[in-house]
N, C-alpha and C positions, 0 to 999 in steps of 0.2 A: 743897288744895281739899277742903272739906266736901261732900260730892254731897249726904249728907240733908238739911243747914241750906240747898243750893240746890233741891232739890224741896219742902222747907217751904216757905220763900220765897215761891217759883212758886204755889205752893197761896195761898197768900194775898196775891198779888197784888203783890208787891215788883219792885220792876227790881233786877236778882243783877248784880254784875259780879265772874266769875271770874278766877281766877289761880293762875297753875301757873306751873313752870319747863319742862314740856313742849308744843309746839304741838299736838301728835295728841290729849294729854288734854284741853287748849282746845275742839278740837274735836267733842269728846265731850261735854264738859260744854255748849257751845252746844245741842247734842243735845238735850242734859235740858231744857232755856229758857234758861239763862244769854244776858243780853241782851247783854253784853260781855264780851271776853274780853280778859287782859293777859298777857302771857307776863315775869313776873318777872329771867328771866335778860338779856331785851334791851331793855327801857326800866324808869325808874323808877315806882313803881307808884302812890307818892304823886301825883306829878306827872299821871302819866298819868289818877287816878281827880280830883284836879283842873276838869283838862280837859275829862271828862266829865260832871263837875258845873257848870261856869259856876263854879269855884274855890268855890264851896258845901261840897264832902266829902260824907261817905253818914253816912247816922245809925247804922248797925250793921256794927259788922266782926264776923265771927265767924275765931276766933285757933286757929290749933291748931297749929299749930308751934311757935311760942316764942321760942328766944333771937333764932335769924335773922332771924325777921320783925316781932318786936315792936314796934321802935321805928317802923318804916314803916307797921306797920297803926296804929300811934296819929298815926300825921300825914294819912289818910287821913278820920278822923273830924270830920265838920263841928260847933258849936258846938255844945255840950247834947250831941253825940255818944257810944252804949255801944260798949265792947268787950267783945265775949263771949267767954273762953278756955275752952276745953276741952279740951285738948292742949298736948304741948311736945317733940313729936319730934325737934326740934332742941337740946332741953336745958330743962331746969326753971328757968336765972335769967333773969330778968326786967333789965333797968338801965331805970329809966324817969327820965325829967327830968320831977319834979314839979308844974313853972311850969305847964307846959300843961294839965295834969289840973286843976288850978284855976281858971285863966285862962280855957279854955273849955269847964271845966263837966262834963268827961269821967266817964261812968259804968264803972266795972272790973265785970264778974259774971265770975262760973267758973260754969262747971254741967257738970254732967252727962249726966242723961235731964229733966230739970225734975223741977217736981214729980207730984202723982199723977195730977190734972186732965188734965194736959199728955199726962202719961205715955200715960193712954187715951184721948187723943184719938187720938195719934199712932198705936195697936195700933188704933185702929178705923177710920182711914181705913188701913192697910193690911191688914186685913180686907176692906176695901170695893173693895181694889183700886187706890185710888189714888196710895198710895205703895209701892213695893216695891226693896227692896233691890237695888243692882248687883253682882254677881258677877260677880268678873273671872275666875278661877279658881278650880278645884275642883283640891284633892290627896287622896288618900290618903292613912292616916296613915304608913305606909312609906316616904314621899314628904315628910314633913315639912323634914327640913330642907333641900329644896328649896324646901319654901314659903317660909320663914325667909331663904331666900340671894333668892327672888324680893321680897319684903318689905324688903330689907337695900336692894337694888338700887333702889327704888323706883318699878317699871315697872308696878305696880296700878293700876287704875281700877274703885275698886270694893272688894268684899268678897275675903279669900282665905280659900276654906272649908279646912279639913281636916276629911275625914269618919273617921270611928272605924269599925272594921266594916262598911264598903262593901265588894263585891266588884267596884266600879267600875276601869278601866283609870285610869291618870295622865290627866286632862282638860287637853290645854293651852290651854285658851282660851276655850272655849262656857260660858256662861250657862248656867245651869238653867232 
């Protein structure tokens, strides 16, 4: 689950529907606006985004896992439908059945941070307050490769700081 690409989203007015393999991150991300939430491990997600389309699909997936969920977030895409990757936590190959990307019209981008336009919009509504980073954890850097086994684990929601020359205690939990 993307939390930024879900408060962009929200900022402009989109219906998000999230998905995770944990229910408590579901529920966090509802938090943020997410208007639906899927829990990946107990229904299928195509199906289910389906469902909640009138069998229509969603015009944009944004992808950042990769191998495991690739082929599901392109059958979730409605016709003229983009995928947007930015990630591949799950692994960098791809296997895509090319029929569909044809047939209905499927746009592929990769990006990054966008371009520069994008870039300062994005630095000026979080100047302005309205978008701000979630911090799941704060470590020390002595603490690092705790952060790393917390990361490994995949129990984040949110950012994992490690600060360099803090004389802060191990934070297990709180926000900044």
């Amino acid at each position: 689950m993307s939390l930024a690409a879900l408060r962009i989203a929200k900022l402009w007015g989109a219906t998000v529907i999230a998905t995770s393999s944990s229910d408590a991150k579901l529920a966090r991300a509802r938090d943020l606006g997410a208007d639906h939430i899927l829990n990946h491990r107990t229904r299928p997600i195509a199906q289910a985004v389906r469902d909640l389309t009138a069998k229509r699909g969603v015009d944009v997936v944004v992808e950042n896992v990769g191998e495991q969920t690739w082929a599901e977030s392109l059958r979730c895409l409605a016709k003229g439908g983009r995928i947007v990757t930015c990630g591949g936590t799950s692994g960098p190959k791809l296997v895509t059945d090319v029929r569909p990307l044809f047939w209905h019209q499927f746009t592929i981008l990769g990006s990054t941070m966008g371009n520069d336009a994008e870039y300062a919009e994005i630095v000026r509504r979080l100047s302005g307050g309205e978008l701000r980073p979630v911090v799941d954890r704060v470590f020390p850097l002595a603490a690092a490769r705790a952060a790393y086994q917390y990361l490994e684990r995949g129990e984040q929601f949110g950012k994992v700081v490690v600060t360099v020359g803090a004389d802060e205690p191990f934070n297990s939990g709180s926000s900044p």
